[in-house]
C-alpha positions in Angstrom: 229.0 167.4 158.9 225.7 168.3 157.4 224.6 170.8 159.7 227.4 173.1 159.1 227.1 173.0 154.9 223.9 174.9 155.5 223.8 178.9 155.3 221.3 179.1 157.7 223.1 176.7 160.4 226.1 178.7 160.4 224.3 181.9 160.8 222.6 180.8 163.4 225.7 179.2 165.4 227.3 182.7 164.6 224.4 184.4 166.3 224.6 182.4 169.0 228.1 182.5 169.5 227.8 186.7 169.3 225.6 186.5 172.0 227.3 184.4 174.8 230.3 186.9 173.8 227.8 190.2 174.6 227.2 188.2 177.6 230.7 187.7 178.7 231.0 190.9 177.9 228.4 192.4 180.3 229.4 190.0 183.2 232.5 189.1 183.7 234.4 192.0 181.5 233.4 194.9 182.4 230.4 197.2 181.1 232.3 200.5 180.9 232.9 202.6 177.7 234.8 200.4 176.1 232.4 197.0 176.9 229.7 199.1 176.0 230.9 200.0 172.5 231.7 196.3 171.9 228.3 195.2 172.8 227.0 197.9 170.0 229.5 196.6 167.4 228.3 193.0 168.1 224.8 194.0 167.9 226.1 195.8 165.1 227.2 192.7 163.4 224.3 191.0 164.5 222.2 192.9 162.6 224.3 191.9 159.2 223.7 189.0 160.1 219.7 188.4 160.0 219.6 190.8 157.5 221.6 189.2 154.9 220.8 185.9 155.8 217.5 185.5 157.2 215.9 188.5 155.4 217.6 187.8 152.5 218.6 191.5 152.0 221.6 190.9 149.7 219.1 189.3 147.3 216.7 192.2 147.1 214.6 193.3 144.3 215.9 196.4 143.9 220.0 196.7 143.1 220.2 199.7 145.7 218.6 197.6 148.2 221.2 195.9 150.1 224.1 199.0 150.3 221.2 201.2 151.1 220.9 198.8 154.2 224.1 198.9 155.1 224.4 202.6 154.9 221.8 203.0 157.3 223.3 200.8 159.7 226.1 202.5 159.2 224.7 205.7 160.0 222.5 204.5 163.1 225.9 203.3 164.6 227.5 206.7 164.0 224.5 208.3 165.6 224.7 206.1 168.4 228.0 206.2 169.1 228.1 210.7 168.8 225.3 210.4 171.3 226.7 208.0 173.6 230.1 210.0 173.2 228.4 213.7 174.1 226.8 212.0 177.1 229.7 210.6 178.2 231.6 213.9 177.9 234.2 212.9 175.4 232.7 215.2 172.7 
């Protein structure tokens, strides 16, 4: 099929599909630690996703560009997840 030869198609189909998981998640699953810290991952991988594709970071200007987007991620995902964890009283 035509519609899934195109980059943009299957990103979209991906983000789609991402978010009906998140969603099952949250209402059938359960929302606890453990749903909660898929739901961030997802997001996570969300995130990736319109940036690579529909921002067209991995095609960036500068060389640096594209890891130094992913690093941040990275890091906002670490500081998340420490802050969620101290909350939570696991740290």
């Amino acid at each position: 099929m035509v519609f899934f030869q195109n980059r943009v198609n299957l990103a979209w189909m991906g983000l789609v599909t991402i978010t009906c998981l998140a969603w099952l998640i949250v209402e059938e699953v359960s929302a606890g630690f453990f749903g909660s810290c898929a739901i961030i991952l997802l997001s996570v991988l969300k995130v990736n996703i319109v940036s690579s594709v529909f921002m067209e970071v991995r095609h960036a200007a500068l060389p640096g560009y594209a890891i130094f987007f992913k690093v941040w991620i990275f890091l906002v995902v670490i500081i998340f997840g420490g802050v969620f964890a101290y909350h939570r009283g696991l740290l």
